[in-house]
C-alpha positions, 0 to 999 in steps of 0.5 A, spaced: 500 500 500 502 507 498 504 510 504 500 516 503 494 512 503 495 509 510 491 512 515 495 517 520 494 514 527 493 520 532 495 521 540 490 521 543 490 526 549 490 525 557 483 529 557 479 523 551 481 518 557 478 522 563 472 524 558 471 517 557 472 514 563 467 521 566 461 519 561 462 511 563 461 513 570 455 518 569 451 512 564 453 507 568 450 511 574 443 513 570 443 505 568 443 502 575 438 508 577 433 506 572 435 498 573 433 498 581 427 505 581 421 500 583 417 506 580 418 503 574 416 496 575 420 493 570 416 486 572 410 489 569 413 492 563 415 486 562 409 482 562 405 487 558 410 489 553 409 483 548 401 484 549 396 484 543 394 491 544 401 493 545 402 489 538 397 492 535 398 498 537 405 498 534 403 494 527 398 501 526 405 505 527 409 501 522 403 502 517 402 508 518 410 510 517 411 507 511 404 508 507 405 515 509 412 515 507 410 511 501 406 516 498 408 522 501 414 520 497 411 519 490 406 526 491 413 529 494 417 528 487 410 530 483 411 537 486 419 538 487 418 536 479 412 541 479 416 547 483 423 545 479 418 547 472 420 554 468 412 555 467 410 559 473 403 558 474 405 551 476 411 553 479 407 557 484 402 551 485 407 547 488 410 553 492 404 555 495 402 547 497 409 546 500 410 553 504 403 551 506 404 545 509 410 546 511 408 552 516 403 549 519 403 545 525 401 537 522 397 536 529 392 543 527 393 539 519 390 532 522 384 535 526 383 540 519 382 533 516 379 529 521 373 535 521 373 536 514 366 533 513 363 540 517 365 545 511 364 539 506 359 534 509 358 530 501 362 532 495 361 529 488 365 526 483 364 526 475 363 531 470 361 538 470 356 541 468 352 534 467 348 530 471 354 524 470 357 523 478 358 519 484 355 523 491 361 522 496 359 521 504 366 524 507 363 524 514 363 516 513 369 516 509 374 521 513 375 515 519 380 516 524 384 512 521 384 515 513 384 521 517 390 520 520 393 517 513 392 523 509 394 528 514 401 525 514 401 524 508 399 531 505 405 534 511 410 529 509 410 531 501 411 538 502 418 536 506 419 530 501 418 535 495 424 540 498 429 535 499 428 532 493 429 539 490 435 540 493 437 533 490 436 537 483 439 541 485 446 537 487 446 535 480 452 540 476 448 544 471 454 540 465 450 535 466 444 538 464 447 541 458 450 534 456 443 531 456 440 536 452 445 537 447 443 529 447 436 531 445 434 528 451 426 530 452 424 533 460 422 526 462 427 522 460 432 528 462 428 527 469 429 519 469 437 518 466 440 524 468 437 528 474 433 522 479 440 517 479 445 523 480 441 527 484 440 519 489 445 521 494 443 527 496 436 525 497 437 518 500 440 520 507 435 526 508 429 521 507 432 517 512 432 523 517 424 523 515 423 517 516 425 517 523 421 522 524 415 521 521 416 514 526 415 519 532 410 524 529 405 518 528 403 518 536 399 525 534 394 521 531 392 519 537 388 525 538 383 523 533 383 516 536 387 512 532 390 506 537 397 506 535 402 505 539 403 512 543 394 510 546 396 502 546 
C-alpha cells in the first residue's frame, strides 16, 4: 500500500481518557438508577410489553410510517418536479402547497382533516356541468384512521418535495447541458440524468424523515387512532 494512503494514527490526549472514563461513570450511574427505581416496575413492563394491544398498537405505527412515507414520497417528487418547472403558474402551485404545509403545525393539519366533513359534509365526483357523478359521504369516509393517513401524508410531501429539490439541485448544471445537447426530452432528462445523480443527496435526508415521521405518528392519537403512543 502507498504510504500516503495509510491512515495517520493520532495521540490521543490525557483529557479523551478522563472524558471517557467521566461519561462511563455518569451512564453507568443513570443505568443502575433506572435498573433498581421500583417506580418503574420493570416486572410489569415486562409482562405487558409483548401484549396484543401493545402489538397492535405498534403494527398501526409501522403502517402508518411507511404508507405515509410511501406516498408522501411519490406526491413529494410530483411537486419538487412541479416547483423545479420554468412555467410559473405551476411553479407557484407547488410553492404555495409546500410553504403551506410546511408552516403549519401537522397536529392543527390532522384535526383540519379529521373535521373536514363540517365545511364539506358530501362532495361529488364526475363531470361538470352534467348530471354524470358519484355523491361522496366524507363524514363516513374521513375515519380516524384515513384521517390520520392523509394528514401525514399531505405534511410529509411538502418536506419530501424540498429535499428532493435540493437533490436537483446537487446535480452540476454540465450535466444538464450534456443531456440536452443529447436531445434528451424533460422526462427522460428527469429519469437518466437528474433522479440517479441527484440519489445521494436525497437518500440520507429521507432517512432523517423517516425517523421522524416514526415519532410524529403518536399525534394521531388525538383523533383516536390506537397506535402505539394510546396502546
Amino acid at each position: 500500500m502507498d504510504p500516503a494512503l495509510k491512515p495517520r494514527l493520532r495521540r490521543r490526549s490525557t483529557f479523551e481518557y478522563v472524558a471517557w472514563v467521566v461519561c462511563s461513570l455518569v451512564g453507568l450511574g443513570i443505568l443502575v438508577s433506572v435498573s433498581t427505581n421500583p417506580n418503574f416496575k420493570w416486572g410489569v413492563v415486562a409482562k405487558y410489553f409483548t401484549h396484543e394491544s401493545i402489538v397492535r398498537g405498534l403494527m398501526l405505527t409501522i403502517f402508518l410510517t411507511l404508507a405515509s412515507m410511501a406516498l408522501g414520497t411519490l406526491l413529494g417528487l410530483a411537486l419538487a418536479v412541479m416547483r423545479s418547472s420554468n412555467i410559473k403558474p405551476v411553479a407557484a402551485t407547488a410553492g404555495v402547497y409546500i410553504t403551506l404545509f410546511r408552516g403549519t403545525p401537522v397536529l392543527v393539519q390532522l384535526i383540519f382533516w379529521f373535521n373536514v366533513a363540517a365545511l364539506y359534509p358530501n362532495l361529488s365526483i364526475g363531470i361538470p356541468f352534467t348530471d354524470i357523478g358519484t355523491a361522496i359521504d366524507v363524514n363516513a369516509l374521513m375515519a380516524p384512521i384515513t384521517a390520520a393517513l392523509v394528514g401525514l401524508t399531505l405534511n410529509q410531501a411538502a418536506y419530501m418535495a424540498e429535499i428532493i429539490r435540493g437533490g436537483f439541485t446537487s446535480v452540476g448544471k454540465g450535466q444538464i447541458e450534456a443531456a440536452d445537447s443529447l436531445g434528451m426530452s424533460a422526462g427522460m432528462k428527469m429519469r437518466k440524468v437528474i433522479i440517479p445523480q441527484a440519489m445521494p443527496s436525497i437518500i440520507p435526508a429521507t432517512g432523517n424523515q423517516f425517523i421522524g415521521m416514526f415519532k410524529e405518528t403518536s399525534l394521531v392519537s388525538v383523533l383516536g387512532v390506537a397506535e402505539l403512543l394510546q396502546s
